[in-house]
VOPAPA-81214 format. One record per residue: y, x, z of N, C-alpha, C, O, CB in turn; residue number from 1. Coordinates in Angstrom, 2 decimals. Glycine has a CB too. Layout:
REM VOPAPA-81214
<<Y X Z> <Y X Z> <Y X Z> <Y X Z> <Y X Z> NUM>,
...
This chain:
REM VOPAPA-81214
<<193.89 49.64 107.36> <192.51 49.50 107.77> <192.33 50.24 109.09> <192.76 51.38 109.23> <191.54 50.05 106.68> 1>,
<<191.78 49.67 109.94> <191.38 49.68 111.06> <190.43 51.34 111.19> <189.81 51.73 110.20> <190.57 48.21 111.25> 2>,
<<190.43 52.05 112.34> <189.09 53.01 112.68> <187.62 52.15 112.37> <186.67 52.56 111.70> <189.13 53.47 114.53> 3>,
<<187.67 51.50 112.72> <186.60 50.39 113.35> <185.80 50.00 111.62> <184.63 50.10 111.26> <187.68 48.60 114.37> 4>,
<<187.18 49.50 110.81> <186.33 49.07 109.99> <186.26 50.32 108.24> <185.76 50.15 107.12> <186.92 47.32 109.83> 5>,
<<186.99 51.40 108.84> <186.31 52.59 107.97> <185.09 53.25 108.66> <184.46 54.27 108.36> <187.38 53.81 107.69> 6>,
<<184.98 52.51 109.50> <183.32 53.54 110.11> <182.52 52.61 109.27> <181.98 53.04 108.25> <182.63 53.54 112.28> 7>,
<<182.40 51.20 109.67> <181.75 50.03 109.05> <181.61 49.98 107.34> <180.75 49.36 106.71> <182.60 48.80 109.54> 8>,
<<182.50 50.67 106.91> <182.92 50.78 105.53> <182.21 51.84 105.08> <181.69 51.73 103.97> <184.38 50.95 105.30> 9>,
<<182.08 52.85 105.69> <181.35 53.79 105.15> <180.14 54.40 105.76> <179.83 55.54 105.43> <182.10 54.64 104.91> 10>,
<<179.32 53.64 106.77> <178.06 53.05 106.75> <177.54 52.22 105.51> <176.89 52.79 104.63> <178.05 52.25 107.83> 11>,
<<177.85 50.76 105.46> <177.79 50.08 104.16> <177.91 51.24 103.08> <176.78 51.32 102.59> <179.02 48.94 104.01> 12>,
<<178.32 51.71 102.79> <178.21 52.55 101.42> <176.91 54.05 101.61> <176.10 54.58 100.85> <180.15 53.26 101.08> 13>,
<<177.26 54.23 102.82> <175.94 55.19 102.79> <174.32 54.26 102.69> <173.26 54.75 102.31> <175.99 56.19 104.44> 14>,
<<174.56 52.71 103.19> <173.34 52.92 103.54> <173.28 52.05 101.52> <172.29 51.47 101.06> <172.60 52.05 105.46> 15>,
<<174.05 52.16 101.09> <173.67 51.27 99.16> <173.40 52.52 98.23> <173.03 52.57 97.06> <175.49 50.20 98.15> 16>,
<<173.78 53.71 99.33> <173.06 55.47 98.28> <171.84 55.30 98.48> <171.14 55.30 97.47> <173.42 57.38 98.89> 17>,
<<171.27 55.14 99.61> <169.72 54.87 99.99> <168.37 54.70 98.90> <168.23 53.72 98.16> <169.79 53.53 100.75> 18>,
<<167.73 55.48 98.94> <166.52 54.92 97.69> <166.14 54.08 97.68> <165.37 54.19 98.63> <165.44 55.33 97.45> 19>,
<<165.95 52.71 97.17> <165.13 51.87 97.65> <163.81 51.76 97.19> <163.81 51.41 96.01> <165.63 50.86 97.59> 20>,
<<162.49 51.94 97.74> <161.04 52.04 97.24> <160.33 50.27 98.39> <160.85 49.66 99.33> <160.14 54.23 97.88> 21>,
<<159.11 50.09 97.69> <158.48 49.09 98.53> <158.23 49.49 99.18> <158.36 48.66 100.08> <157.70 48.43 98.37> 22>,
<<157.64 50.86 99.82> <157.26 51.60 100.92> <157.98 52.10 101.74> <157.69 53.03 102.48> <156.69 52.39 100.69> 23>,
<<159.23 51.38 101.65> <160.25 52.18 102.86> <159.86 50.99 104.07> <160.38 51.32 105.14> <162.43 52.29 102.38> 24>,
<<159.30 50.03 104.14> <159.08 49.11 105.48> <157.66 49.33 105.71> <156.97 50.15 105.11> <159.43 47.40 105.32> 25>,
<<157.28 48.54 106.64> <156.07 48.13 107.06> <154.95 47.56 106.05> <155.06 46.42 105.60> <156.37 47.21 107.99> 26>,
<<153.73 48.48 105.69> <152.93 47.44 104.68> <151.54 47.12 105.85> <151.51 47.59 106.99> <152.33 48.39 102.78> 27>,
<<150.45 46.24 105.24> <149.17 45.71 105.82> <148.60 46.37 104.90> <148.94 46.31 103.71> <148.82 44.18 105.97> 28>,
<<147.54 47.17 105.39> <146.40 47.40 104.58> <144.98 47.37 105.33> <144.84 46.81 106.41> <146.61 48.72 103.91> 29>,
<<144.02 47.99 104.69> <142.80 48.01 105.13> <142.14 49.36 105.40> <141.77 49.98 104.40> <142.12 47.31 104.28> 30>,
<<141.97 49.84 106.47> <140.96 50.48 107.01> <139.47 50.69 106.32> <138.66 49.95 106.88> <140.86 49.85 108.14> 31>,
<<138.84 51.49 105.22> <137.93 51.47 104.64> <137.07 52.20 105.08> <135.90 51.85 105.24> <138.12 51.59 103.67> 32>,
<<137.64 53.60 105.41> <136.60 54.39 105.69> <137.45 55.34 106.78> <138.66 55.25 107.00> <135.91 55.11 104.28> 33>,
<<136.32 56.48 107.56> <137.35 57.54 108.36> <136.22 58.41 108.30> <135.10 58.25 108.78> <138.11 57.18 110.07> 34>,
<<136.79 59.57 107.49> <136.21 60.85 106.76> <136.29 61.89 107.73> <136.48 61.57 108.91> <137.00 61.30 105.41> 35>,
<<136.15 63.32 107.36> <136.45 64.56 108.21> <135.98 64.62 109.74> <136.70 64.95 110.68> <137.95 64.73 108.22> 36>,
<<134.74 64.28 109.81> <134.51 63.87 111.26> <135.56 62.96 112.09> <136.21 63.56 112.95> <134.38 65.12 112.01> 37>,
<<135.71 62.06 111.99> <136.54 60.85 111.93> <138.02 61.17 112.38> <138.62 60.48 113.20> <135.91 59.74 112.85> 38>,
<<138.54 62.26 111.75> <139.90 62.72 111.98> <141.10 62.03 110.99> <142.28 61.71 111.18> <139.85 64.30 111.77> 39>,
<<140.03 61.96 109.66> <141.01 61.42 108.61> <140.64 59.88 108.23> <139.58 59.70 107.63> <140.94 62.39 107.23> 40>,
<<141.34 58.95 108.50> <141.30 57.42 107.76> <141.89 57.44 106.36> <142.95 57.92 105.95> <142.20 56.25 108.63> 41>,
<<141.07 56.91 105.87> <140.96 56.34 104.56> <141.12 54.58 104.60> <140.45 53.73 105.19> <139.46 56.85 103.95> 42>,
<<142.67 54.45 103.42> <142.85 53.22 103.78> <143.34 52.81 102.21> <143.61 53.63 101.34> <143.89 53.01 105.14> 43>,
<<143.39 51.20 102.04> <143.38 50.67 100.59> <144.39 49.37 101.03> <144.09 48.41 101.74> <141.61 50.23 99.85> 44>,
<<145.90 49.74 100.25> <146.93 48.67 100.32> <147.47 48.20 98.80> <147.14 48.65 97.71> <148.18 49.25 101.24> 45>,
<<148.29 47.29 99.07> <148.69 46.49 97.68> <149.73 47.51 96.82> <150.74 47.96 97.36> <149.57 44.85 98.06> 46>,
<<149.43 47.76 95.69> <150.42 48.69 94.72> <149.91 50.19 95.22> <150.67 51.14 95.02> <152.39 48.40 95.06> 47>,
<<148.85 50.40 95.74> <148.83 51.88 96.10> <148.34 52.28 94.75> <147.72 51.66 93.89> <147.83 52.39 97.46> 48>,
<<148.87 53.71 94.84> <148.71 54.72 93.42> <147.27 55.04 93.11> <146.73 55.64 94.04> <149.46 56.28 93.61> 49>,
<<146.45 54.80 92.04> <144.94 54.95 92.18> <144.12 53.74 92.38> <144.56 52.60 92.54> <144.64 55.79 93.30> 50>,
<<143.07 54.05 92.35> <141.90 52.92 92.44> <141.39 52.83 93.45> <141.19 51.73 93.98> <140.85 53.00 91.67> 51>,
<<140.83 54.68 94.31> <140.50 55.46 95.18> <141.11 55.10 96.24> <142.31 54.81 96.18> <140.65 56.60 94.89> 52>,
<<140.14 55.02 97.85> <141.23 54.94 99.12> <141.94 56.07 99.09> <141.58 57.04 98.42> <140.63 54.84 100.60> 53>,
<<142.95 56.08 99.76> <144.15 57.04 99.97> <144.15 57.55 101.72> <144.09 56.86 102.74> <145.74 56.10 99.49> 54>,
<<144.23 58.82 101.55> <143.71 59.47 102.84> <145.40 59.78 103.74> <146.45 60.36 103.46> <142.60 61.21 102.34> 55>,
<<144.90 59.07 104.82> <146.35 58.67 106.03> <146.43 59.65 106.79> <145.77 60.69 106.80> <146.27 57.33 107.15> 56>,
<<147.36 59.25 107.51> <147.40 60.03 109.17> <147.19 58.72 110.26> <146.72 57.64 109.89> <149.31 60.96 109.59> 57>,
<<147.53 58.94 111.40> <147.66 57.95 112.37> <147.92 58.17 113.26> <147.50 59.19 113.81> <146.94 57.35 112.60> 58>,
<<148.88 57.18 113.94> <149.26 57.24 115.26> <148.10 57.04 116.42> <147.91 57.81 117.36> <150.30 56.25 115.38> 59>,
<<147.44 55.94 116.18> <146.39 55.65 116.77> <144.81 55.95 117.06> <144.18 55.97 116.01> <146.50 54.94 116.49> 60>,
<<144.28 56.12 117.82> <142.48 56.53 117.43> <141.93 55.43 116.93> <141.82 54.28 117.36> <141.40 56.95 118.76> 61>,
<<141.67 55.84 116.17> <140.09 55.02 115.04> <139.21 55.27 115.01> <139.00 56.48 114.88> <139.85 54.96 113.76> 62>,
<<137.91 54.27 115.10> <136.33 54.53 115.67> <135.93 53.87 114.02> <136.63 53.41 113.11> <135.62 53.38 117.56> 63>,
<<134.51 54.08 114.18> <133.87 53.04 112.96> <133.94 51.60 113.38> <133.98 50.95 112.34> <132.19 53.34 112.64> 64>,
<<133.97 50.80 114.42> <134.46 49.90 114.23> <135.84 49.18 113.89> <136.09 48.01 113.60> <134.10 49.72 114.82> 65>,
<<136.54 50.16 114.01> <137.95 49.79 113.32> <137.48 49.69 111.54> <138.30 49.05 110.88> <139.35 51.29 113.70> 66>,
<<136.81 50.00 111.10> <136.06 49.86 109.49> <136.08 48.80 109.30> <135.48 48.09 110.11> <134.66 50.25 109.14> 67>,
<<136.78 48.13 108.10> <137.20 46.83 107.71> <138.33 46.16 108.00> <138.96 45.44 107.23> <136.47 46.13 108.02> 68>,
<<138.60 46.43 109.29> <140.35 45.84 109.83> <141.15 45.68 108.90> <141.04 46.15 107.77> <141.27 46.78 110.76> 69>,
<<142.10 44.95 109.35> <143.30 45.35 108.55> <144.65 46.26 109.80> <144.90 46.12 111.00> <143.96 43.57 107.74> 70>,
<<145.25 47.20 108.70> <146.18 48.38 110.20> <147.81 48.03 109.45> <148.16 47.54 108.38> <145.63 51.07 110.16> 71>,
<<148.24 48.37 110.18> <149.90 48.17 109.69> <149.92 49.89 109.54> <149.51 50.81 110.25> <151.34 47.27 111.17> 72>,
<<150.69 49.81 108.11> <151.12 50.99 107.86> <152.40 51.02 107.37> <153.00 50.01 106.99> <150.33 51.58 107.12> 73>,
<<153.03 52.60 107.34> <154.10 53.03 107.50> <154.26 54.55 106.04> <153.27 55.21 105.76> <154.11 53.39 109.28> 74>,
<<155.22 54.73 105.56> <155.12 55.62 104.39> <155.87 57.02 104.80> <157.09 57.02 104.69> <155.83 54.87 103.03> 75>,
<<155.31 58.05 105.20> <156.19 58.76 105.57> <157.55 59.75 104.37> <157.10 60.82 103.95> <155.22 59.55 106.37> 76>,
<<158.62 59.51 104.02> <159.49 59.39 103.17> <159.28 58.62 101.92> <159.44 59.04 100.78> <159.81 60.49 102.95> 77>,
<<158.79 57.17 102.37> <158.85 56.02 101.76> <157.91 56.61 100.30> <158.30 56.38 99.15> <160.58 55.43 101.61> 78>,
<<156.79 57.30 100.59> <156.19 58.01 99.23> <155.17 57.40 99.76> <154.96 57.53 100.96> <156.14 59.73 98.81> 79>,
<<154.14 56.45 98.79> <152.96 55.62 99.01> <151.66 56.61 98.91> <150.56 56.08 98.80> <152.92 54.37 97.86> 80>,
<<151.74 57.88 98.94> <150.60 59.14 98.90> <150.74 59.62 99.88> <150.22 60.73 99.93> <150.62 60.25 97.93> 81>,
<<151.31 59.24 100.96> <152.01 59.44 102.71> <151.46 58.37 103.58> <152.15 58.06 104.56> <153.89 59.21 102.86> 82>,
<<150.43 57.81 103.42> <150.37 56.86 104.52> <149.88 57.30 106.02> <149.01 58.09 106.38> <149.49 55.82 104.06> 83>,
<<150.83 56.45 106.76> <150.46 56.74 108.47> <150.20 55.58 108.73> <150.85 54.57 108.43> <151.60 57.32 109.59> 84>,
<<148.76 55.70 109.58> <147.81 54.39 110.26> <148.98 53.75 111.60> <148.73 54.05 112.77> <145.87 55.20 111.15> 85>,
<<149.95 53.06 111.32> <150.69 52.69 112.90> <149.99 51.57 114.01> <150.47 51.59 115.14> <152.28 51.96 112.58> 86>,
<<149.21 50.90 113.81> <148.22 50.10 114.47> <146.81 49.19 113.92> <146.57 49.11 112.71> <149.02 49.28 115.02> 87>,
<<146.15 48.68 114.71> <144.98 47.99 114.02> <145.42 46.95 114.15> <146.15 46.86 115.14> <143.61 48.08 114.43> 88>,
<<145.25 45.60 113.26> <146.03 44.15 113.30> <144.61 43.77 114.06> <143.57 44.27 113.62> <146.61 43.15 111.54> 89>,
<<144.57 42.79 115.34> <143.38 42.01 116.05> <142.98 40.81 115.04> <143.65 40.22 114.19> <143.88 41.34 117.67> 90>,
<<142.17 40.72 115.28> <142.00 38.91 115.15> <141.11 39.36 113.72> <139.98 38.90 113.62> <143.94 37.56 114.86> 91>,
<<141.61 40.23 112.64> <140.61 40.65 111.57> <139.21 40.34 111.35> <138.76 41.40 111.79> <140.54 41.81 111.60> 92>,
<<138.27 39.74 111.03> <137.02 39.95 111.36> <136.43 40.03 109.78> <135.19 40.03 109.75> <136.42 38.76 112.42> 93>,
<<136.93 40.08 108.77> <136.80 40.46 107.58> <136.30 42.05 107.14> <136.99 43.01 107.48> <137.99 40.14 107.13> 94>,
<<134.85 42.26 106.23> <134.69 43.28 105.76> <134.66 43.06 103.94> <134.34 42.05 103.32> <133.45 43.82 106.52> 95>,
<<135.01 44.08 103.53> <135.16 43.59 102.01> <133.86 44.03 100.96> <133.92 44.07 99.73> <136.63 44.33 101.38> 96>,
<<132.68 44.33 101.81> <131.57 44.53 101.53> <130.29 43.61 101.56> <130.31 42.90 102.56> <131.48 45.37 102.11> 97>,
<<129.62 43.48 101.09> <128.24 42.53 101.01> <128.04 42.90 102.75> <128.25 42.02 103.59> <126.60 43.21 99.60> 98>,
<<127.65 44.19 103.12> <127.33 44.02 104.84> <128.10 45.32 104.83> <128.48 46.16 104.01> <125.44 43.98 105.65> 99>,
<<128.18 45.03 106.54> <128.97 46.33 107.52> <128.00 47.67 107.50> <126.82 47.85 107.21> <129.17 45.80 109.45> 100>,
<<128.82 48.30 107.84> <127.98 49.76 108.25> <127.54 49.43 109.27> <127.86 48.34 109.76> <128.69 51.16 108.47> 101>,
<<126.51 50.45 109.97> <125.45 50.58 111.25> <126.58 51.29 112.03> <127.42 52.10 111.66> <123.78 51.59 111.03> 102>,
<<126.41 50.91 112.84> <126.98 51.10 114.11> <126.28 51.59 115.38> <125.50 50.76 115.84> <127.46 50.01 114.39> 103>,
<<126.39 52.87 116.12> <125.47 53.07 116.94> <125.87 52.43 118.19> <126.98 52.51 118.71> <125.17 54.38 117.03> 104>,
<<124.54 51.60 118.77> <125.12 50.69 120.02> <124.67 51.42 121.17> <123.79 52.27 121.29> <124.55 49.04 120.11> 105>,
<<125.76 50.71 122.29> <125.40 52.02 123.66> <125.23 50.93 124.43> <125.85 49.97 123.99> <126.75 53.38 124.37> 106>,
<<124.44 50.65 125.73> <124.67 49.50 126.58> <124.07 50.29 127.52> <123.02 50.90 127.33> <124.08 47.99 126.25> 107>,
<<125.08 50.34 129.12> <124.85 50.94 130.02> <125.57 49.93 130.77> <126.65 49.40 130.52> <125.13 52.30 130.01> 108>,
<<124.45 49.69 132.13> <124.69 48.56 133.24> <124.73 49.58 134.42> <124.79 49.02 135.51> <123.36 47.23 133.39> 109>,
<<124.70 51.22 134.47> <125.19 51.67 135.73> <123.65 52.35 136.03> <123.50 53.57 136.14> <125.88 50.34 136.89> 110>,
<<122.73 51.54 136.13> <121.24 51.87 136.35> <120.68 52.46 135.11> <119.84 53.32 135.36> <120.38 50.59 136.75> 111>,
<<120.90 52.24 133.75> <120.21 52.49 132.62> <121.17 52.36 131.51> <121.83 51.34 131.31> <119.04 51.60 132.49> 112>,
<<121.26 53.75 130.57> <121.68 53.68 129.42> <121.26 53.75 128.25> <120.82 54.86 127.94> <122.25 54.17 129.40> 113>,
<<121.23 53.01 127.52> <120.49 52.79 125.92> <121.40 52.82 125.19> <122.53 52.36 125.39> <119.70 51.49 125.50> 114>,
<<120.90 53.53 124.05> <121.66 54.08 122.91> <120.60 54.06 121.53> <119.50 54.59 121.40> <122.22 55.71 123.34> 115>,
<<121.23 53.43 120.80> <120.19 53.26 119.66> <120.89 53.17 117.83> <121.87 52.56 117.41> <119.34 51.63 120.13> 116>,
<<120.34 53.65 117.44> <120.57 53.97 115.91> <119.41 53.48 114.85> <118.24 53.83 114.88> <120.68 55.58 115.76> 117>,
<<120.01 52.61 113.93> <119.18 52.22 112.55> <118.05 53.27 112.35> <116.87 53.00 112.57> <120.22 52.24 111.11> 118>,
<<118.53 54.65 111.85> <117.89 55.07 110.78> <117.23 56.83 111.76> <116.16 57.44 111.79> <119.22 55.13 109.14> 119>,
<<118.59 57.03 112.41> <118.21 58.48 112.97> <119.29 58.82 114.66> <120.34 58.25 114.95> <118.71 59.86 111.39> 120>,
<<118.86 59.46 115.15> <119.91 59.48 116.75> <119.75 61.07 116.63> <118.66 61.49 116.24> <119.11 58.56 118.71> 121>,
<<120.51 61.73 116.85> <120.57 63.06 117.14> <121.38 63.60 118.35> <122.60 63.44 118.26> <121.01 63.60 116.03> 122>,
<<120.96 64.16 119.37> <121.82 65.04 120.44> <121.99 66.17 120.45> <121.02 66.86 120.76> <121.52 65.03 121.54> 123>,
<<123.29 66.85 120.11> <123.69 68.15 119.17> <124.37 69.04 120.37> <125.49 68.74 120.80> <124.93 67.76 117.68> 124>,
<<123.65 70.09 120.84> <124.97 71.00 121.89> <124.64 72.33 121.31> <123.57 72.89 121.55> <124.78 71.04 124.00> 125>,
<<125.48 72.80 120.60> <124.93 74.27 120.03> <124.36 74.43 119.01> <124.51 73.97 117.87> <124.10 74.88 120.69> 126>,
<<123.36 75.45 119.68> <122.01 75.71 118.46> <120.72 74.20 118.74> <119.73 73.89 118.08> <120.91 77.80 118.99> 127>,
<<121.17 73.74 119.66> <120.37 73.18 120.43> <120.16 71.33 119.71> <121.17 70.68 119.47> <121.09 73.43 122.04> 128>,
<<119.02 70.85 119.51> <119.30 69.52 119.36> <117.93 68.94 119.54> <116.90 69.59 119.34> <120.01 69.18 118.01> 129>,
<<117.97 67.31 120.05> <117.23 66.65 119.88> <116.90 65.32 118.90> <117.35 64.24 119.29> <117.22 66.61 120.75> 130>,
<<116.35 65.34 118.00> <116.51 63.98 116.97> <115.21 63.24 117.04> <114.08 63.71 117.20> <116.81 64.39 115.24> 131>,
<<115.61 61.95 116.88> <114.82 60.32 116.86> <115.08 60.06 115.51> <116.17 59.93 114.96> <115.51 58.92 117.94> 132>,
<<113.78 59.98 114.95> <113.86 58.71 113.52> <113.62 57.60 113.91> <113.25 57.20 115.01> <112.81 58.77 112.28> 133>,
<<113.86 57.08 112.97> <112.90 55.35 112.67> <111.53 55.72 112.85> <110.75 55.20 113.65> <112.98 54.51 110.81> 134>,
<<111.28 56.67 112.02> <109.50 56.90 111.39> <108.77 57.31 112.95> <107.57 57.49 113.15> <109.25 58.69 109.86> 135>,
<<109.84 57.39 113.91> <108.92 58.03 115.14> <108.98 59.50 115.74> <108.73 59.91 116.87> <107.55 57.97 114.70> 136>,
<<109.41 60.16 114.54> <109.39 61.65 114.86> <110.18 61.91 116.13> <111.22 61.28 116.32> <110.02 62.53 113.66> 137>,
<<109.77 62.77 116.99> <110.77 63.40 117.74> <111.08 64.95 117.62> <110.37 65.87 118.04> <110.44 63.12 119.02> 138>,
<<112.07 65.01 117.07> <112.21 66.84 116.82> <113.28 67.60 118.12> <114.50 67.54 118.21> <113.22 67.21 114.89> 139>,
<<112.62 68.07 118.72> <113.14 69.42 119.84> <113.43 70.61 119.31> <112.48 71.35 119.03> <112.10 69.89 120.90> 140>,
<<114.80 71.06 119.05> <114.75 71.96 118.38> <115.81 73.22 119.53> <116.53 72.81 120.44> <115.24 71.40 116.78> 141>,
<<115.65 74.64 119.19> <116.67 75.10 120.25> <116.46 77.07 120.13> <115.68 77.48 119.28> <116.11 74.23 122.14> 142>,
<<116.91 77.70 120.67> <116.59 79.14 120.41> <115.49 79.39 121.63> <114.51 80.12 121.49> <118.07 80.21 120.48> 143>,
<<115.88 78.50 123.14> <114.57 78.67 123.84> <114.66 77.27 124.42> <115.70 76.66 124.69> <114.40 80.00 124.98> 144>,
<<113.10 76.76 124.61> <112.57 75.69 124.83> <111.96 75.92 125.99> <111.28 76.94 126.11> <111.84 75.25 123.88> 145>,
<<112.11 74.87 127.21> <111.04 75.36 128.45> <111.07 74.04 128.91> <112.13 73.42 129.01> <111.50 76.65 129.73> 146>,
<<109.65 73.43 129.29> <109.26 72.06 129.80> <108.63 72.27 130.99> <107.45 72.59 130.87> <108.36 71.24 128.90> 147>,
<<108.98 72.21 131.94> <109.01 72.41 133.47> <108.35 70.77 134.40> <108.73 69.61 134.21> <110.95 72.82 133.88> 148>,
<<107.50 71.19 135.18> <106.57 69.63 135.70> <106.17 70.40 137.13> <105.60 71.43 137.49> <104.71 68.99 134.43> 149>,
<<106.84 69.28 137.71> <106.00 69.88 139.42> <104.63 69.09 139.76> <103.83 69.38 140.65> <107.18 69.46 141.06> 150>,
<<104.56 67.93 138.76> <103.06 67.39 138.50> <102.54 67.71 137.01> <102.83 68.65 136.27> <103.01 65.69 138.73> 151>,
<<101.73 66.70 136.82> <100.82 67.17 135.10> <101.72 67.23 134.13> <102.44 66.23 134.13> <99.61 65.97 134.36> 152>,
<<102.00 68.10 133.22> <102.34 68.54 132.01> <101.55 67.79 130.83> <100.51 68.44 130.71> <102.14 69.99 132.01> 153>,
<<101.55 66.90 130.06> <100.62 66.68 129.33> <101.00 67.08 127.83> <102.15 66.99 127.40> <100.25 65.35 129.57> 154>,
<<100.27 67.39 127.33> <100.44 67.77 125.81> <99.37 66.56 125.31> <98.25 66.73 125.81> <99.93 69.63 125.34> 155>,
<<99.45 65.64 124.64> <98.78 64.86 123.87> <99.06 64.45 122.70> <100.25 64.34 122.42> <98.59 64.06 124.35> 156>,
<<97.98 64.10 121.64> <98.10 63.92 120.55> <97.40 64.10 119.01> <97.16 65.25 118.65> <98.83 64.29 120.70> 157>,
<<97.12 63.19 118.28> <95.96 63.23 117.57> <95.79 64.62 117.06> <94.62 64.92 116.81> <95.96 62.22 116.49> 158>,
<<96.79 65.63 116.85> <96.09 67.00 116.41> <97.36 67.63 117.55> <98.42 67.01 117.61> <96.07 67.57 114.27> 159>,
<<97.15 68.87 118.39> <97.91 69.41 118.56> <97.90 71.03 118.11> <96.82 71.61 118.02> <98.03 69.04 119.62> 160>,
<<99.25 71.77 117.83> <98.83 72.69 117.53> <100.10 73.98 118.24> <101.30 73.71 118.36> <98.50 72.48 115.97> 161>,
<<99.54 75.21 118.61> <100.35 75.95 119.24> <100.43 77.32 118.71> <99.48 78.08 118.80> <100.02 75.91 120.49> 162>,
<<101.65 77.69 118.11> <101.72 78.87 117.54> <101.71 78.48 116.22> <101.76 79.33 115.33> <100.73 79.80 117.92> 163>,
């Protein structure tokens, strides 16, 4: 026997020690949710352990619209309680829910940016924030507040009150 074909020979035999699991290749799954301030994806594939999504890693960034996709995943030591997010599959347009989640939309043409939310919008720096409901409210909130006008200042409103 040849060098050549005891290398070949005992490749072939290392790689028939090998474990074999369904999760040692490439699976498709679904993108359900992304938890932890959107650090952790939560995803639901065929034969996974549980009922519950199963919380991934990923190569890739994931937004809430990646929610519903389908992603190619990967098992890290072929253990199906290991999943890594390796891409989003295109073309998807499937959600496995009666309706999608809300989505906050941004549309900026350069001159004007709008940004708008269903239910509530909040702008968070600090202690500091500003929030929009539905219902109208506008809450200014902050450790110091100062509203500055080189013309009229107006305070209006069916009751106002100070202090």
């Amino acid at each position: 026997m040849s060098g050549r074909d005891l290398i070949e020979s005992g490749m072939q035999q290392a790689l028939a020690t090998l474990p074999t699991s369904p999760y040692g290749g490439v699976v498709t799954g679904e993108l359900v949710a992304i938890a932890d301030e959107g650090r952790t994806p939560l995803v639901m594939f065929p034969g996974q352990p549980g009922i519950a999504a199963v919380r991934a890693r990923s190569v890739v960034d994931l937004h809430g619209a990646h929610i519903g996709a389908a992603v190619v995943l990967m098992f890290e030591e072929a253990d199906a309680a290991r999943p890594i997010v390796m891409g989003v599959l295109r073309g998807n347009e499937c959600w496995p829910l009666a309706e999608k989640p809300a989505q906050v939309e941004v549309d900026a043409d350069g001159q004007r940016m709008l940004v708008s939310a269903r239910e509530q919008l909040v702008l968070r720096c600090g202690k500091a924030s500003i929030t929009l409901t539905r219902a109208g409210k506008v809450l200014i909130q902050g450790s110091y507040v100062l509203s500055r006008s080189t013309g009229v200042n107006r305070v209006k409103g069916g009751a106002v009150q100070i202090n």
